[in-house]
C-alpha positions as CSV (number, residue, x, y, z in Angstrom):
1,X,-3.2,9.0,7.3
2,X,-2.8,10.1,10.8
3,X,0.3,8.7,12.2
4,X,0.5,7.6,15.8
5,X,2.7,9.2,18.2
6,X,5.1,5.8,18.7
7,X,5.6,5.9,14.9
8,X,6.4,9.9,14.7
9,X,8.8,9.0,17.8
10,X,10.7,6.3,15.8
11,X,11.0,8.3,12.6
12,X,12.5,11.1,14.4
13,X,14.9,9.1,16.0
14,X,16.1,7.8,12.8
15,X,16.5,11.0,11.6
16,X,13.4,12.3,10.3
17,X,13.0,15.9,11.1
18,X,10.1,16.6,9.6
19,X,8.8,13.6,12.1
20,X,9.9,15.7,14.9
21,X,8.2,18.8,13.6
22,X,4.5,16.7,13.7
23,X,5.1,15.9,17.1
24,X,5.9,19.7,17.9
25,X,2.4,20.8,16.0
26,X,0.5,18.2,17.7
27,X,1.4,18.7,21.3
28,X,1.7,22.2,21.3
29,X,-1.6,23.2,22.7
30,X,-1.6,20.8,25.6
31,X,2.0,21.7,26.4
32,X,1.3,25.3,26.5
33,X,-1.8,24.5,28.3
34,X,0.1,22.6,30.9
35,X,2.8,25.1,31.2
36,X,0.2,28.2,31.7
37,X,-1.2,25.9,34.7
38,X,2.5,25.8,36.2
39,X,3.8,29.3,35.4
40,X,3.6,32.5,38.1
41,X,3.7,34.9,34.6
42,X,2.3,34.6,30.9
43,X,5.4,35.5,29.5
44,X,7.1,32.5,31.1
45,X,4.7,30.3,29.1
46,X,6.4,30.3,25.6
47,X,9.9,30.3,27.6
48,X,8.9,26.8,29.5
49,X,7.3,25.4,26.2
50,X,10.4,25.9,23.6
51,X,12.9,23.9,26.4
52,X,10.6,21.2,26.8
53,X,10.4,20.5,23.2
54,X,14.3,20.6,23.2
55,X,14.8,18.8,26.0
56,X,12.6,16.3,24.9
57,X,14.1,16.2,21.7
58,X,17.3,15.7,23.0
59,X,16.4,12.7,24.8
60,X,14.4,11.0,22.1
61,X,16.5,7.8,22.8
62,X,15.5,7.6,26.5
63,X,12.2,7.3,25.9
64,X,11.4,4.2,26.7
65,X,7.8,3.9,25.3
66,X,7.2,6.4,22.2
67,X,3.4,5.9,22.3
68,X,3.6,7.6,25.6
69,X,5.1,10.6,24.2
70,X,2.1,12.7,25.7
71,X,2.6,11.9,29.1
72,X,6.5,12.1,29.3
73,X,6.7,15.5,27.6
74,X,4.2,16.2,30.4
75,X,6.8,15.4,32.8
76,X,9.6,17.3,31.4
77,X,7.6,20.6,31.0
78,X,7.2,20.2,34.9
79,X,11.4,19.5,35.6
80,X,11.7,22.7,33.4
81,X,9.2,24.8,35.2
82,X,10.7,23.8,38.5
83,X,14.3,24.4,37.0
84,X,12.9,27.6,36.1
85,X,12.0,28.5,39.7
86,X,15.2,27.5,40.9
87,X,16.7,29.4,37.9
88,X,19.6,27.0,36.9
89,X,21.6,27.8,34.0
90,X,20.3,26.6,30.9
91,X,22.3,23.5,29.8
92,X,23.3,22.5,26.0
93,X,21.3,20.4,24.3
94,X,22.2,17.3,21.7
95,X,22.5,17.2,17.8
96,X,19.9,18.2,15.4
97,X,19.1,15.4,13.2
98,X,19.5,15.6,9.8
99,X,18.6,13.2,6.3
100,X,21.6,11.9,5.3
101,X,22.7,11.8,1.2
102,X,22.5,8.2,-0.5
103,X,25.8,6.9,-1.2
104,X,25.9,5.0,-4.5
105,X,23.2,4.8,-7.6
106,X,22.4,1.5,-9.4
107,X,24.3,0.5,-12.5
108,X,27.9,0.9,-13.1
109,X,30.0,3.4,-10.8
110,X,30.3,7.0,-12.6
111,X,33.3,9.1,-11.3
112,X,30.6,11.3,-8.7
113,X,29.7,7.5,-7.3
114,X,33.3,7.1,-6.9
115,X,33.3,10.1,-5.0
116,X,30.4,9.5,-3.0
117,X,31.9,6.3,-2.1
118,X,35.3,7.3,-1.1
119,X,33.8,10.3,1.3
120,X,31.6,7.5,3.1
121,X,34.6,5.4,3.2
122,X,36.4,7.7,5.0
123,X,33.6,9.0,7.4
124,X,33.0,4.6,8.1
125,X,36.7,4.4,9.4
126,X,36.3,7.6,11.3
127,X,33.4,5.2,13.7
128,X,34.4,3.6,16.7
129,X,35.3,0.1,16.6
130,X,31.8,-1.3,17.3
131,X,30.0,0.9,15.4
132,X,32.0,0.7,12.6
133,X,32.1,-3.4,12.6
134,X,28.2,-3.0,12.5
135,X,27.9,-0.8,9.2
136,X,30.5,-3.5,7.6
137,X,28.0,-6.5,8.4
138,X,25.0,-4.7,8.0
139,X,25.1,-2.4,5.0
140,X,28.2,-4.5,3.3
141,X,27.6,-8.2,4.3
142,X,24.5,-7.7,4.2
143,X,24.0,-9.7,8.0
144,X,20.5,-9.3,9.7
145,X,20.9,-7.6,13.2
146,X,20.5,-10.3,15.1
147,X,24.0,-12.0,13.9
148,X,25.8,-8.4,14.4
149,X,26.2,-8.4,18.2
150,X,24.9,-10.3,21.3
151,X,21.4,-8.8,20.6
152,X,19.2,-7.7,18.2
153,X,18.9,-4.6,20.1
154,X,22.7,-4.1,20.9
155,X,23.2,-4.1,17.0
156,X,20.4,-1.8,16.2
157,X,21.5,0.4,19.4
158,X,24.8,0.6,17.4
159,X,23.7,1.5,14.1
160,X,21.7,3.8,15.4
161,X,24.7,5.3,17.2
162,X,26.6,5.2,13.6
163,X,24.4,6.3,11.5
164,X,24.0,9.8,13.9
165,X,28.1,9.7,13.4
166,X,27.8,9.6,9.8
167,X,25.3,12.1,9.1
168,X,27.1,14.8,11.1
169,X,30.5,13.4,9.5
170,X,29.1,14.1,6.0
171,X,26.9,17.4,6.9
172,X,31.0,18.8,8.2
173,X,33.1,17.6,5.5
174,X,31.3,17.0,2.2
175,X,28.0,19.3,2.3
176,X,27.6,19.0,-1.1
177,X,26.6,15.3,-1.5
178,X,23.7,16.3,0.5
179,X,20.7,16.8,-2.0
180,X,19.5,20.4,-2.8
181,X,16.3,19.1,-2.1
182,X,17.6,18.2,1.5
183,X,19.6,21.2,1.9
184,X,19.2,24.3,3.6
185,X,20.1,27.6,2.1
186,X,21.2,29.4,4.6
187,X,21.9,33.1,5.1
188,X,24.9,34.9,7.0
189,X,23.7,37.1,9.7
190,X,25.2,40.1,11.5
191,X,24.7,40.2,15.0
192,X,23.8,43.9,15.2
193,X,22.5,45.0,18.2
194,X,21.0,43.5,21.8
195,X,19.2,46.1,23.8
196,X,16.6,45.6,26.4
197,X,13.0,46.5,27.1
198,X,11.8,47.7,30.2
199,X,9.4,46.1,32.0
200,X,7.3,47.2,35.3
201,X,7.2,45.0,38.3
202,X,4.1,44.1,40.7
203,X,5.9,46.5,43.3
204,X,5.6,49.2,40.3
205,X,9.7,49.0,40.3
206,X,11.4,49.0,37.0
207,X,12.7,45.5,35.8
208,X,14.6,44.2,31.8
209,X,11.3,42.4,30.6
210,X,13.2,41.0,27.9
211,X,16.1,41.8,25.3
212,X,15.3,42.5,21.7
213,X,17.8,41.0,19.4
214,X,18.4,42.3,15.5
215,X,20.3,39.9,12.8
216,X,20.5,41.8,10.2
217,X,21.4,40.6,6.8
218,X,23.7,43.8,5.2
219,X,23.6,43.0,1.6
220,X,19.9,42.0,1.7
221,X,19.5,45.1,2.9
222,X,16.8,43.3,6.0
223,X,17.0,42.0,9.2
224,X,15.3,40.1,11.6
225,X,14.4,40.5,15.2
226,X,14.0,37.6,18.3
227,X,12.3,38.9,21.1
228,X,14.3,36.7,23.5
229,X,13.1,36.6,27.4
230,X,15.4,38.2,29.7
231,X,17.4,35.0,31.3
232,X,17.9,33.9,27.6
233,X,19.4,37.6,25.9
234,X,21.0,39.0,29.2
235,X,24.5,37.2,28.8
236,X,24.0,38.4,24.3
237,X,23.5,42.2,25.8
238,X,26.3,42.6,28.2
239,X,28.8,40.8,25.7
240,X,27.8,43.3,22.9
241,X,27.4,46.4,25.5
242,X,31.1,45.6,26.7
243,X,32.4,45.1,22.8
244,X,33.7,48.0,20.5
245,X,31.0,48.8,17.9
246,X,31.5,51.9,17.0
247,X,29.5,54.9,15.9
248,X,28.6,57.7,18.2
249,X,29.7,57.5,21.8
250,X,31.1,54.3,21.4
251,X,35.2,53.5,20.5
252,X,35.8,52.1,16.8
253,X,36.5,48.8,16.4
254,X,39.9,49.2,15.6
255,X,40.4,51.7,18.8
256,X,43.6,51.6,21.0
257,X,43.5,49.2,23.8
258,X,43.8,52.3,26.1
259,X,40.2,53.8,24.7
260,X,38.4,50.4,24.9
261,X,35.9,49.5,28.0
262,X,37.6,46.6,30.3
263,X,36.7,43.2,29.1
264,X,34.6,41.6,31.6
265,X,35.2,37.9,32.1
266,X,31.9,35.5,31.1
267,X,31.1,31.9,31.0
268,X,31.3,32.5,27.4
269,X,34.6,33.3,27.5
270,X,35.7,29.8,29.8
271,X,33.4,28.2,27.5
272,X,36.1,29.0,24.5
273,X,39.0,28.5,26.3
274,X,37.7,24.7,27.3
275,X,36.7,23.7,23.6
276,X,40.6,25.3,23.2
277,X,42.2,23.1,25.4
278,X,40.3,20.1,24.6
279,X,41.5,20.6,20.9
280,X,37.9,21.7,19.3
281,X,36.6,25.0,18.5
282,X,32.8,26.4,17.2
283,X,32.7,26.7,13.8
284,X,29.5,28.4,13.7
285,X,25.6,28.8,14.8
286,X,22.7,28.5,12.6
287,X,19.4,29.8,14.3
288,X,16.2,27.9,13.4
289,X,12.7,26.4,13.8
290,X,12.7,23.0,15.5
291,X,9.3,23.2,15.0
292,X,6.1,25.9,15.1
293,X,7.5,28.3,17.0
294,X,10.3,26.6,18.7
295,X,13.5,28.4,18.2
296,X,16.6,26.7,18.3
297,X,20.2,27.2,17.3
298,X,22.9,24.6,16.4
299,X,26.2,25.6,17.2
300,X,28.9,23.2,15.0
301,X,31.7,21.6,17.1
302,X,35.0,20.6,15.6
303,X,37.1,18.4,17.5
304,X,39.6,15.6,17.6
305,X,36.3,13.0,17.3
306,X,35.6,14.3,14.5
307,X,32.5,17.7,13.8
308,X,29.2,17.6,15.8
309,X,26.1,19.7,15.7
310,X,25.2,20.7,19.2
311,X,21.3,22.4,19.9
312,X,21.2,25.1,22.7
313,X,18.8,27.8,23.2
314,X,18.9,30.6,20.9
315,X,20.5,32.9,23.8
316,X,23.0,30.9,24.4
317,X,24.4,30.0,21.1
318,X,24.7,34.1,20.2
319,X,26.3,34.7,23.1
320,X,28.9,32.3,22.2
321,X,29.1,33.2,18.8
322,X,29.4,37.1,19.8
323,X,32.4,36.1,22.0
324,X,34.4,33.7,19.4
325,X,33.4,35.9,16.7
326,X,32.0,32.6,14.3
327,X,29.6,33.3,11.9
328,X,25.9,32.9,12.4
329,X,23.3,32.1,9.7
330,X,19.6,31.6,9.2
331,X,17.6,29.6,6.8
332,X,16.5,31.8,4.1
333,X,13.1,30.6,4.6
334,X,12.9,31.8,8.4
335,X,14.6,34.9,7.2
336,X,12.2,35.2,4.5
337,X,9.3,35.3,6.5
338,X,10.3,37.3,9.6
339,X,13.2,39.7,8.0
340,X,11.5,43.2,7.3
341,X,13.3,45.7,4.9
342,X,15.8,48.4,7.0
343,X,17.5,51.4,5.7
344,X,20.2,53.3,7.2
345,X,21.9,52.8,10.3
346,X,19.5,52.6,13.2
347,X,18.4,48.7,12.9
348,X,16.6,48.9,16.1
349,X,13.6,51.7,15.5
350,X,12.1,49.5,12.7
351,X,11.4,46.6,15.8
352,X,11.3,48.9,18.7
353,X,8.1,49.9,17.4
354,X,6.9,46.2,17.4
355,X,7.5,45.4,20.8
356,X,4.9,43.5,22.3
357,X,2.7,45.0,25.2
358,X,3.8,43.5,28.7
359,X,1.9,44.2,31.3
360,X,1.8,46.7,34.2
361,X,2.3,45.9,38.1
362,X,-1.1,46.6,39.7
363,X,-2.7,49.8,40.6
364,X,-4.8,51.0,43.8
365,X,-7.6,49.7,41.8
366,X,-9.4,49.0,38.9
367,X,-10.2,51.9,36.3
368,X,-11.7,52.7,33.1
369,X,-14.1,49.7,33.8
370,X,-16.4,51.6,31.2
371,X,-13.7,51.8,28.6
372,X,-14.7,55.7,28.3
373,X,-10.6,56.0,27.4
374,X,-10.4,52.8,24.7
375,X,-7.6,50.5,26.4
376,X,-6.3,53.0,28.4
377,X,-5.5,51.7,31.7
378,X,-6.0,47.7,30.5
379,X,-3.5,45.2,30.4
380,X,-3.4,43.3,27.1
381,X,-1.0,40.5,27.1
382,X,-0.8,36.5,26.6
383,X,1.4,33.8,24.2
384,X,0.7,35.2,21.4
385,X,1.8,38.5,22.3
386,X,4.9,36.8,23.7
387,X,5.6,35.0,21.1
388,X,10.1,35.0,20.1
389,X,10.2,35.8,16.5
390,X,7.4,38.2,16.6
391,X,5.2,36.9,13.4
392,X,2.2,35.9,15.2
393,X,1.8,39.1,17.1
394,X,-0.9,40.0,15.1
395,X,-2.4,36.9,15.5
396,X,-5.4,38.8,17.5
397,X,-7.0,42.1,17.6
398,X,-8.0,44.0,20.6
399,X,-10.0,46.9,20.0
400,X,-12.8,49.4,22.1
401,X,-15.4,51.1,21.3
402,X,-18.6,52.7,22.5
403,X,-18.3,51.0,25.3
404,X,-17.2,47.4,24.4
405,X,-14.3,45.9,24.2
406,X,-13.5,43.2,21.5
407,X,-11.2,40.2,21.3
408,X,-11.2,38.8,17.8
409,X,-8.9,36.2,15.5
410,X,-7.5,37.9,13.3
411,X,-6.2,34.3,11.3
412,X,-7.8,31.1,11.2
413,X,-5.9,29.0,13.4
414,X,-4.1,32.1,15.9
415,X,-1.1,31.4,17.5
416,X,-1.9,31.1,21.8
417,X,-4.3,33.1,23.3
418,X,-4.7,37.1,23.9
419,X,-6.2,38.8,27.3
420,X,-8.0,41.5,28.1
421,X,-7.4,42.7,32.5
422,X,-6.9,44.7,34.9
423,X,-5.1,44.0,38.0
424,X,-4.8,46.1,41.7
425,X,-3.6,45.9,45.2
426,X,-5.9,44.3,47.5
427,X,-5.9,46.6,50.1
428,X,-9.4,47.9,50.2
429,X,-11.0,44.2,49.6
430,X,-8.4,41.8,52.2
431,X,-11.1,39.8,54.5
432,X,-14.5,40.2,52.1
433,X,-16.4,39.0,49.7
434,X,-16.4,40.1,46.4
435,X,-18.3,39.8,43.5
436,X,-17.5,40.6,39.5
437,X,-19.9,41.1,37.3
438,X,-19.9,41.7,33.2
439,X,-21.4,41.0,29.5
440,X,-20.2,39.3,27.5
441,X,-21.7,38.1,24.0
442,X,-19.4,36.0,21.6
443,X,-19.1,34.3,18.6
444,X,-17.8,31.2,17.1
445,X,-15.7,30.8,20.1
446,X,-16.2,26.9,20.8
447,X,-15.4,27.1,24.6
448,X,-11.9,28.8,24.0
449,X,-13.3,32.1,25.6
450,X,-13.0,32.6,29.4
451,X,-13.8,35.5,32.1
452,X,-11.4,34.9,35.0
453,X,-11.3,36.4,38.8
454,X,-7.8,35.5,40.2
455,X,-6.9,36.6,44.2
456,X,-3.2,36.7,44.7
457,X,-1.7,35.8,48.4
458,X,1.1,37.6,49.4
459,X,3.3,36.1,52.1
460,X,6.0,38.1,53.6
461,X,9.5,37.9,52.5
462,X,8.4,36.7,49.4
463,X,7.7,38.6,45.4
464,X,4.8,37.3,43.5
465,X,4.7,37.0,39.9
466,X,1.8,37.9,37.3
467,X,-0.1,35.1,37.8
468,X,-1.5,33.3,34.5
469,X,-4.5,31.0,34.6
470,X,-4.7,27.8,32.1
471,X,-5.8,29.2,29.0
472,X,-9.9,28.0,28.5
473,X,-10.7,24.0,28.0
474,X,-13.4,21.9,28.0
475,X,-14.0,21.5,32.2
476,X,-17.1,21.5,33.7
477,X,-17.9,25.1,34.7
478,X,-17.5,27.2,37.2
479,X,-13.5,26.3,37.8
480,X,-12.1,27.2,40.7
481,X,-7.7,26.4,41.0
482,X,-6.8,27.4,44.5
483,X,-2.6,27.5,45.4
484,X,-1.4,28.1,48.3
485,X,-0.7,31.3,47.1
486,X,-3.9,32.0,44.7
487,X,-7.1,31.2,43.9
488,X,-8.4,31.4,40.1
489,X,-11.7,31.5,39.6
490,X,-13.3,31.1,35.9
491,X,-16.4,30.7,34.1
492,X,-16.4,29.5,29.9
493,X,-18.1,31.7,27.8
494,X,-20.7,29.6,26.2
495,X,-20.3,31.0,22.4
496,X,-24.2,33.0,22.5
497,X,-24.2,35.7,20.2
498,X,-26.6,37.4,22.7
499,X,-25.3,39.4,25.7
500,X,-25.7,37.7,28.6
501,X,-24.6,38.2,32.0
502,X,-21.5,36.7,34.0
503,X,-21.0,36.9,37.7
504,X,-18.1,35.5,39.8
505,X,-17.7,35.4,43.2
506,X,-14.5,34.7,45.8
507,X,-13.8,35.4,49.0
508,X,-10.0,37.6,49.4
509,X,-8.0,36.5,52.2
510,X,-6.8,38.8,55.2
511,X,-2.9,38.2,53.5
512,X,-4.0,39.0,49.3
513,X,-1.6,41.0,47.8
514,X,-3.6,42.0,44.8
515,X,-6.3,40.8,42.7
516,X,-7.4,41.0,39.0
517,X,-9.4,39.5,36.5
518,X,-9.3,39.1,32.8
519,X,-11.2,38.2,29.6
520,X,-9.3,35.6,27.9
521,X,-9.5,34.2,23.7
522,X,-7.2,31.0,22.8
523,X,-8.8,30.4,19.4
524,X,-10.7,31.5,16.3
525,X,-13.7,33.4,17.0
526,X,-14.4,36.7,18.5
527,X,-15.7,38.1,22.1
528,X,-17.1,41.3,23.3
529,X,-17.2,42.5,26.6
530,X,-18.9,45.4,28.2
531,X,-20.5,46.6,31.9
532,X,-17.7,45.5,34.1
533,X,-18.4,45.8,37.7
534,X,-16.5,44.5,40.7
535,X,-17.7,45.0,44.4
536,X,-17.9,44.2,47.6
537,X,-20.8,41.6,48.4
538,X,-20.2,41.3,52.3
């Protein structure tokens, strides 16, 4: 049955996290549609999508219509986008939810009843007042909400409220009466290494693209790696550059204080010494899916009010636990799936290797249009390439031969979209006409295939990002999207298995800083390309 958006929306406000998840799977393309309209860069895309979700996930309660889930995630992937440009500092998130163990089991009371009864006891008197008064009536007395408090809604407000209490008050203190079948077997990670990627900018200057992150799991004998942007893994790498690790060229952990690097001061470190004043302290960081390809952490809270789960970005939530020194864990089925088998010491060659391409600033101008070098010389990039965990890299193939290039699926359903492009300085077409031609045959695309021609403004004073167009859709064809700082112009490939020939056409301002175009795949099927040609038509 399909379930309506409203309905997924209540579930997962009671608690459901599977709920949640749907509502993740379902949105995903037209969030990361949305996003790749709003972002400057591909790479920003998957950034923009994961803190939506959270963000949206966080405020579950505030949504004031659930049917309308659509359009008010819509609105929050714009706030983040914006917050993005602005680059504010990414802000903790609310608790995870979680199903919460029965208490009792029909018949008479047998000593683990007993049990279960006396830790639910104890995590009722540990509610506020209100909240508390509206378990007693409503689960004890047995009172319908509407003789609780003023309201019907003012009583289920506060149950709500209690049973979010409860849940985390049980998850802290008796784990165990939560059902294996609700459990999650976890796995204790070692943080093991941050170290960043290099990156080239549109000015061809050297920039960190994005800081590859290994937890490695010692006595499996595996470890995983998280691709994590750069304003998400920066604050992990300086932590661990700055802390004694050992091995070669680095002091042993148990060094003298007179051989150790000065400790630089980070919000990490005020963020520890608050929870320490306040009475609390983190207990630890799990790192997980809060849905396909949404990574999250939860980073447990203990306090005076009691423990609480608190969801942050993935980033964040290391960072934190590399400066407390808290253990981290992962699910065994995430580290299942994404941990790969490592031997010896270095952890990082086994995902160095994997890094994803990112592509190059832009050139004087565009080469290799004959592919008579393969891919050398083309930028091959997108979501999927992108992508944080790394397991849907793969997602696509790229290939060239004989002249052709192909984009192919290499998986039913692929992850994002993959690209095909070149880009160059606009020098030597600001103030004409230009024209770019190619063939393309494809097949079983259904209108996710695109050839693009995008003409980048530069104004003065001012650094432009790699711009990414919306990833292919069902519009009415030609599309043109003209910024004030960019015009993208695209026609759909029509899914004809014969080759057939494409021509777009745009007129490059006096002020373009550079130009490029790309072939572009966001689903199953596959797409050749061949006899690219770009020139000046006036």
């Amino acid at each position: 049955m399909d379930i309506c958006d409203g309905d997924l929306v209540r579930r997962a406000r009671a608690g459901d996290a599977a709920a949640f998840r749907l509502l993740v799977e379902r949105h995903s393309p037209s969030a990361r549609a949305r996003a790749a309209r709003l972002c400057g860069r591909a790479d920003d895309v998957d950034d923009i999508v994961q803190e939506a979700f959270l963000q949206a996930f966080m405020a579950l309660d505030r949504l004031r219509d659930p049917d309308r889930f659509g359009a008010w995630l819509a609105g929050i992937i714009r706030n983040v986008h914006r917050a993005a440009d602005r680059q504010e500092p990414l802000m903790l998130l609310a608790e995870w939810p979680e199903s919460l163990h029965p208490v009792s089991a029909l018949g008479l009371p047998s000593a683990d009843d007993l049990d279960r009864a006396e830790a639910l006891r104890a995590a009722v008197a540990d509610l506020p007042d209100r909240q508390r008064r509206a378990v007693e009536l409503y689960y004890y007395a047995g009172l319908p909400a509407g003789q609780i408090a003023g309201s019907s809604g003012a009583a289920k407000a506060s149950l709500h409220k209690a049973r979010r209490r409860l849940r985390a008050h049980i998850t802290a203190h008796r784990p165990d009466l939560i059902p294996a079948s609700r459990r999650t077997a976890m796995t204790t990670v070692r943080i093991a290494c941050a170290e960043p990627h290099v990156d080239t900018r549109l000015d061809g200057s050297p920039a960190i693209g994005h800081i590859l992150v290994v937890l490695a799991d010692d006595p499996g004998r595996r470890a995983m790696g998280l691709w994590l942007r750069t304003r998400q893994g920066m604050a992990l790498w300086r932590i661990l550059d700055r802390l004694p690790r050992g091995g070669e060229g680095q002091p042993a952990p148990d060094a003298p204080a007179a051989e150790l690097p000065a400790r630089e001061y980070s919000p990490e470190d005020l963020a520890g010494q608050l929870l320490a004043a306040a009475g609390g302290s983190v207990t630890g960081v799990d790192i997980d899916e809060l849905g396909p390809n949404v990574l999250a952490a939860r980073i447990g809270v203990a306090g005076p009010a009691g423990t609480r789960q608190v969801t942050a970005p993935a980033g964040s939530a290391l960072a934190l636990a590399a400066v407390l020194e808290v253990p981290v864990q992962v699910p065994d089925t995430l580290m299942d799936r994404l941990a790969i088998p490592v031997t010896g010491g270095d952890l990082l060659r086994p995902f160095a290797s994997r890094t994803p391409a990112r592509p190059s600033g832009p050139r004087s101008g565009p080469r290799n249009l004959a592919f008579a070098d393969g891919l050398d010389d083309w930028i091959i990039g997108g979501s999927s390439r992108a992508e944080v965990t790394g397991a849907r890299w793969n997602d696509y193939a790229v290939a060239a031969a004989h002249g052709t290039a192909t984009l192919s699926a290499a998986v039913p359903q692929p992850f994002g979209d993959v690209f095909l492009g070149q880009q160059w300085l606009a020098d030597d077409y600001r103030g004409a006409t230009v024209t770019l031609r190619a063939e393309v045959r494809s097949q079983d695309v259904d209108g996710c295939a695109e050839l693009s021609l995008d003409i980048v403004n530069q104004p003065e004073g001012r650094s432009q990002a790699r711009i990414m167009h919306a990833p292919p859709g069902d519009q009415p064809q030609p599309v043109q999207h003209v910024r004030r700082d960019r015009q993208h112009l695209s026609e759909a490939i029509t899914g004809t298995r014969d080759w057939t020939r494409y021509q777009i056409t745009g007129r490059v301002p006096a002020d373009a800083g550079h130009m490029g175009f790309e072939l572009t795949l966001a689903g199953p099927g596959s797409v050749w390309l061949r006899n690219v040609d770009l020139a000046r038509t006036s």
